[in-house]
Backbone bond lengths (Angstrom), bond angles and torsions (degrees), N, CA, C in turn:
res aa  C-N    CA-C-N  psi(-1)  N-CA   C-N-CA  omega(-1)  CA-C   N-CA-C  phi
1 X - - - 1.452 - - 1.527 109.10 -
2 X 1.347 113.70 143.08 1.684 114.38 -173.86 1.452 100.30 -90.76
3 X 1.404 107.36 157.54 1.737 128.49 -168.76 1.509 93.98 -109.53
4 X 0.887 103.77 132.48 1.729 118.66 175.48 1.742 104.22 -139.67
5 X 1.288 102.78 145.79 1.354 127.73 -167.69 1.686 104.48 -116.79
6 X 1.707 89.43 136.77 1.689 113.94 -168.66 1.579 86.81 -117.85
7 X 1.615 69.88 148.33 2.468 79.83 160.40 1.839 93.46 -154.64
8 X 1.124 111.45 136.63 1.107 145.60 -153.71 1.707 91.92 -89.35
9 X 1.222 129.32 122.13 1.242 141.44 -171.60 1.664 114.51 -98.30
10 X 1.998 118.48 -4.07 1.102 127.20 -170.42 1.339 88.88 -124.12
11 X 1.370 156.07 -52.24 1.187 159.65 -113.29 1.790 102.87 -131.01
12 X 1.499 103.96 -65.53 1.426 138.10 -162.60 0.993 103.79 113.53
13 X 1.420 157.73 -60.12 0.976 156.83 -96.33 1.613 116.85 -67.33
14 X 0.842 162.27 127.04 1.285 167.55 168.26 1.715 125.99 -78.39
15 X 1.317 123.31 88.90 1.655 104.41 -173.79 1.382 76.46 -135.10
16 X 1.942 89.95 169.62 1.525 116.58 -170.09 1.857 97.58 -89.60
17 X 1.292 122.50 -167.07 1.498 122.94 170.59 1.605 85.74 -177.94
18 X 1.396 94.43 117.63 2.043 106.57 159.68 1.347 99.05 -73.21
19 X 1.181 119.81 139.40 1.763 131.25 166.86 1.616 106.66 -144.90
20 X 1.151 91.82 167.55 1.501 91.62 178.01 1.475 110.89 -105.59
21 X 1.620 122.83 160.38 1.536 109.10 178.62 1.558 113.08 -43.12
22 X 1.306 131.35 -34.53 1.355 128.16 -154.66 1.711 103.50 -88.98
23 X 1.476 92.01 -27.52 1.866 76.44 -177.68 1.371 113.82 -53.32
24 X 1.451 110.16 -178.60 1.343 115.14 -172.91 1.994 97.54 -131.89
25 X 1.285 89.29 101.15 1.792 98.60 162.20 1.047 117.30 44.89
26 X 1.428 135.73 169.28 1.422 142.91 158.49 1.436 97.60 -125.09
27 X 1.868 97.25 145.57 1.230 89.64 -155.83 1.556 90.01 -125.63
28 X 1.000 121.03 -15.24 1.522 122.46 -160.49 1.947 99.78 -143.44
29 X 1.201 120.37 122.77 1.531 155.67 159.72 1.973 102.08 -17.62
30 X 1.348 114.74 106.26 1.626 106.73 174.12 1.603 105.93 -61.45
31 X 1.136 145.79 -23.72 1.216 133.86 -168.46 1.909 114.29 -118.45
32 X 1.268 100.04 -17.14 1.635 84.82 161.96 1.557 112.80 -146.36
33 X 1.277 124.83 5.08 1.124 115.16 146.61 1.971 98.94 115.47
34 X 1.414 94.02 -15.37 1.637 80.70 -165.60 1.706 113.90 -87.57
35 X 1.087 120.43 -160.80 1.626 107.35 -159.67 2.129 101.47 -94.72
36 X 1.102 111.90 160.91 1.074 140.64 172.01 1.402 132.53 -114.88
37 X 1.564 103.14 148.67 1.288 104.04 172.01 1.648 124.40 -130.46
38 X 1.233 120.08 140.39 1.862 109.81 -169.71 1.613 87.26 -81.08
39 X 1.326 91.06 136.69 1.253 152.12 156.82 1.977 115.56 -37.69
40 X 1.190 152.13 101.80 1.702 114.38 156.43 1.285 101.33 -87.89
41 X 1.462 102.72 150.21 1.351 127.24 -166.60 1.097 118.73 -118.61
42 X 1.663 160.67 130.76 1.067 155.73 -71.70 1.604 75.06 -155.85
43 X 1.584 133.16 125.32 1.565 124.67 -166.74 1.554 105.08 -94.66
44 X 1.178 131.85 161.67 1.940 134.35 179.31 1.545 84.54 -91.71
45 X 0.872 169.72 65.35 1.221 160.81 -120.61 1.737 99.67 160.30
46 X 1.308 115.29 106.02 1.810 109.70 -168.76 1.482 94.62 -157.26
47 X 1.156 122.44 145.43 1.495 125.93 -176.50 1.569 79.65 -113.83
48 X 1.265 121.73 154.67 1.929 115.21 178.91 2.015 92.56 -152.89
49 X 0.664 130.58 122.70 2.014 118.21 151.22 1.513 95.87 146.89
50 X 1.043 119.11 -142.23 1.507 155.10 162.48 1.263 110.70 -68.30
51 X 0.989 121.75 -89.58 1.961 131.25 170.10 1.518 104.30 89.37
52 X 1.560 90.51 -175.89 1.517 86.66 -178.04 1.250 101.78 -92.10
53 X 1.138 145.39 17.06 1.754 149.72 -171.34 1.632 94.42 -91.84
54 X 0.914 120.13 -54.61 1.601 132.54 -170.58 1.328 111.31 -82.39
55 X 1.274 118.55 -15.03 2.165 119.65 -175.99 1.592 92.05 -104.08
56 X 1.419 123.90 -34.00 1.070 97.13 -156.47 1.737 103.40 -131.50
57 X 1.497 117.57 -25.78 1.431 129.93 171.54 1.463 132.11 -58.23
58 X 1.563 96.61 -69.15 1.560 119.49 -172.32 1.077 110.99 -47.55
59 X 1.016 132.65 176.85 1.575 151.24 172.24 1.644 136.21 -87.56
60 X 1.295 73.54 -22.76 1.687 120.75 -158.61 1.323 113.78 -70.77
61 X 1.254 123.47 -40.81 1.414 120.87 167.02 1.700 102.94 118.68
62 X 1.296 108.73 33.07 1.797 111.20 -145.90 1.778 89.70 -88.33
63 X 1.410 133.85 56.25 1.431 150.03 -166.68 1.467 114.06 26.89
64 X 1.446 136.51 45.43 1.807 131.71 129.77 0.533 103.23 -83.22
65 X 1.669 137.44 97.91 1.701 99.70 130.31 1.613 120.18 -126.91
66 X 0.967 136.66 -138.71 1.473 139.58 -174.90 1.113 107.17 -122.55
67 X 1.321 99.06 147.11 1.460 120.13 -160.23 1.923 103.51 -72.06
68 X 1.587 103.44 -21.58 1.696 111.18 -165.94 1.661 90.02 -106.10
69 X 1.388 136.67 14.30 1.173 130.79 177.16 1.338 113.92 -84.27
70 X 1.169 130.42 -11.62 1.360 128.37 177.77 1.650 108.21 -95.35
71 X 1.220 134.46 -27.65 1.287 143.95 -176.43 1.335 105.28 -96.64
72 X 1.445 133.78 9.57 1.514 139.58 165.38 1.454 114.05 83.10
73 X 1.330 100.95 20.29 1.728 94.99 -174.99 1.641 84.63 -102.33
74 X 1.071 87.62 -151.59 1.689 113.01 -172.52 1.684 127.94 -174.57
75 X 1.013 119.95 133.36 1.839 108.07 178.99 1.452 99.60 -112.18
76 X 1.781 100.02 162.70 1.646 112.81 -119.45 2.042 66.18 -84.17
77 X 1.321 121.22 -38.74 1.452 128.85 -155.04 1.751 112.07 -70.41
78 X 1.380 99.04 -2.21 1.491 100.01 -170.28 1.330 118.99 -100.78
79 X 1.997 120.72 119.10 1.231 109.77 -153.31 1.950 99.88 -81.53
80 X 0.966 121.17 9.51 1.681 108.38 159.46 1.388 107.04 -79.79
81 X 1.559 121.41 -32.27 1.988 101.94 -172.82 1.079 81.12 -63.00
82 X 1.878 143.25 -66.22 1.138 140.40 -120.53 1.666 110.99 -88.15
83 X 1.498 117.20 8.85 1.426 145.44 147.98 1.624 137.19 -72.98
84 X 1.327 80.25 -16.44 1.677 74.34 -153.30 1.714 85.67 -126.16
């Protein structure tokens, strides 16, 4: 279940709340009652390196390629022929 973050619009207060996609919002402050608003929250979620976007996607030259790509061929498995 994803963690989403409240901040308290009477208080300040700031707390997290697990919900599920389907719930519906928090609308009101666990410690004094007054109304709230969600938060966006900065995600743990980071793609970081080389990856497969850059070996095998880009355009760019980011070092995949095929060994028959310079002589104009192409193999059937390689997602740059299957790009371009």
């Amino acid at each position: 279940m994803p963690m989403y973050e409240y901040a308290c619009e009477k208080c300040g207060l700031v707390f997290e709340a697990m919900q599920k996609f389907s719930d519906a919002p928090l609308t009101e402050c666990k410690a004094c009652g007054g109304p709230v608003k969600k938060l966006i929250s900065q995600t743990a979620f980071s793609l970081k390196g080389g990856g497969w976007y850059e070996q095998g996607y880009s355009g760019g030259g980011g070092g995949g390629s095929c060994a028959s790509a310079g002589s104009g061929g192409g193999c059937a498995g390689c997602p740059k022929a299957a790009n371009e």
